[in-house]
N, C-alpha and C positions, 0 to 999 in steps of 0.2 A: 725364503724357502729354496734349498737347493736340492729334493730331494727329485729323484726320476719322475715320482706320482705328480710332483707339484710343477712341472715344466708342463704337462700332458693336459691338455685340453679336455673340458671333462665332456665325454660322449653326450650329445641329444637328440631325444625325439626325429629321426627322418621321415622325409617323405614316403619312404618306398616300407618304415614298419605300417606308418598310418594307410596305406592302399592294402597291403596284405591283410591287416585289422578287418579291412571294411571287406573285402573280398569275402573273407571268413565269418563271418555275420551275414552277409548275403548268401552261404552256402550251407548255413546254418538255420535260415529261416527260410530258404526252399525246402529244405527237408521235412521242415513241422510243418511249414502246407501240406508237403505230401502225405504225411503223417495222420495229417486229419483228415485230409480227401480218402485216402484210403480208410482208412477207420471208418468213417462215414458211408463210405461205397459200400463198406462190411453189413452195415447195422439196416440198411435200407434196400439190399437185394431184396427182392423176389425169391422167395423159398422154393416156389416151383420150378424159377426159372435160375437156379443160382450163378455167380459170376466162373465161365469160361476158366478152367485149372488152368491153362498156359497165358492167359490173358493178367489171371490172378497172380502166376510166377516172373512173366515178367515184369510187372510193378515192383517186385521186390526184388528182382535183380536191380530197377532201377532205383532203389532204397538204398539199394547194399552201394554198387557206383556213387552218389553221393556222397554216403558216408566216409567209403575210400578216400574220396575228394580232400575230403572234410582234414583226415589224419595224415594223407601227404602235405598238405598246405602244412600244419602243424608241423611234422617231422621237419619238412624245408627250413621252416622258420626258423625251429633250433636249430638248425646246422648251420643257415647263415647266422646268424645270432656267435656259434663257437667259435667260425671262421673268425668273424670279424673281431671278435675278443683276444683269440690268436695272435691275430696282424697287426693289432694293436700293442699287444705283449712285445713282438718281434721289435715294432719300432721302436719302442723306448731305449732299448741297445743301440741305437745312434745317437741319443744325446751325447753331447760334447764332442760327437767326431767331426772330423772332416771328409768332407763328401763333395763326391763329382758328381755331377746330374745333365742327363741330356734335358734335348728338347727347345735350344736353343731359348729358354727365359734368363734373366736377371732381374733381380731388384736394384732400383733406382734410390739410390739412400744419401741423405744429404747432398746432390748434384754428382752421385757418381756412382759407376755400374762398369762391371769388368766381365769380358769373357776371354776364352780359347776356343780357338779354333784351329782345326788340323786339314791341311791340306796332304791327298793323296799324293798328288805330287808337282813338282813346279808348274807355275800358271803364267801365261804374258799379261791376267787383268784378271785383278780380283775387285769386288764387288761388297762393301757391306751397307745392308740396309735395316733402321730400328725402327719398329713399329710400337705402337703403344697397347694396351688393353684390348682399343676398342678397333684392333687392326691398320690403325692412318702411320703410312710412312713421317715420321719426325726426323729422321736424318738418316743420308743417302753419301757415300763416302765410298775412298780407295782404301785397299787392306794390303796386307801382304802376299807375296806370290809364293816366298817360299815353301818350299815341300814341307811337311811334318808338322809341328806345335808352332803355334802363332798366339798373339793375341791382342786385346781389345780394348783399351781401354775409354771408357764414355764419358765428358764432363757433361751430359745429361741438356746440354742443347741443341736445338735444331739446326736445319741447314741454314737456316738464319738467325742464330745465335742468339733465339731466344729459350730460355730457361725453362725447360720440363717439372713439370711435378714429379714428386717422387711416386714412383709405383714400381707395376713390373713390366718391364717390354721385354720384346722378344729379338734376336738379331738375326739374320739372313746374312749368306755368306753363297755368293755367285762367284766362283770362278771359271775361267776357259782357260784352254790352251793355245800354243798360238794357231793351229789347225781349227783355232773356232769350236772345236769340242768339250764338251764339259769337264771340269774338272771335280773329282767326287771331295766332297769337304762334312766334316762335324764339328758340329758345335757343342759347350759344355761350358760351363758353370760351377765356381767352385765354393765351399762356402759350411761354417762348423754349425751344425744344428744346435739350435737354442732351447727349440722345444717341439714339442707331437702337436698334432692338430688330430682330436678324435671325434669332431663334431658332424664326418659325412658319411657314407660309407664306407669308406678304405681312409685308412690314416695317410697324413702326410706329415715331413716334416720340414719343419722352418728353417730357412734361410737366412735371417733376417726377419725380412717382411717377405719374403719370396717361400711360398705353399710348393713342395714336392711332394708328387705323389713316388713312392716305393718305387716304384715301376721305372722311374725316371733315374733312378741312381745304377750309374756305371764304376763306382769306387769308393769305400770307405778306407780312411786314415784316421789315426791317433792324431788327437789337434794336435800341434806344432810340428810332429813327425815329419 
């Protein structure tokens, strides 16, 4: 299958419709308490002594407020609900491209994983460090000093040159100057989307095996371009 729809991961069930569900039932079944409490508060006054008009008015103001409640939750939900059908429309327009992505992750794919990195400008010591998933430094190395586009490449072992699993890690990029001051650096990642991922929230798209969220893309290209 090579069509747009068949790369896109098909949406499910999140966490955050099943909280608003349940939210919405519990703001639904305060009200028919109320419903009844007052109903019943009606049928069993005292005729002589009958229930306080401003007393009686604001219970239905606080009927009416619930109710409110009730049709902005709804109203929200659809609007997140179009949002997110949007975003997802939007993404599909990146299959097949080529895309830059901050945030300083790679995928780790058969024992090898590439970045760039851009120094602001020359460094006496540059600094790179790969962490894995679960944040543990795996290898700690020198980079380049020079100014501008740089880059990385990773056979995916550690400082003791044992063999990482594939995943996603992240690189770190410390440089100074020789004044001992920082040197400002980015990081980025390049790499042709394969497919959508629409199973969370907000869409991402695939790297690889490397999950981008939108958010993270700083350049789209025509693949080979």
């Amino acid at each position: 299958m090579t069509t747009a729809a068949a790369n896109a991961t098909t949406p499910t069930t999140n966490t955050s419709s099943s909280t608003n569900n349940s939210a919405m039932q519990q703001l639904s079944g305060n009200m028919n308490t109320f419903l009844t409490l007052l109903t019943t508060q009606l049928q069993h006054q005292d005729p002589l002594s009958p229930m306080d008009s401003t007393q009686f008015t604001q219970q239905l103001v606080e009927y009416s407020q619930v109710e409110q409640q009730i049709n902005t939750n709804t109203n929200l939900t659809n609007l997140i609900s179009l949002q997110q059908t949007n975003s997802g429309a939007a993404a599909v327009g990146y299959l097949g491209k080529e895309v830059t992505a901050t945030g300083g992750q790679a995928a780790l794919t058969n024992g090898s994983a590439a970045w760039n990195y851009s120094l602001a400008s020359s460094a006496a010591a540059t600094t790179l460090t790969v962490t894995n998933a679960s944040g543990q430094t795996v290898y700690s190395g020198t980079g380049s000093t020079t100014s501008g586009s740089n880059s990385f490449a990773w056979n995916g072992q550690d400082s003791n040159g044992i063999q990482q699993p594939d995943g996603t890690y992240t690189l770190a990029v410390n440089a100074t100057a020789g004044d001992g001051s920082a040197v400002t650096s980015t990081v980025t990642t390049t790499g042709t989307v394969s497919e959508i991922n629409l199973s969370g929230t907000t869409p991402q798209v695939m790297l690889g095996n490397l999950a981008v969220p939108l958010s993270q893309i700083s350049l789209v290209q025509n693949s080979g371009s």
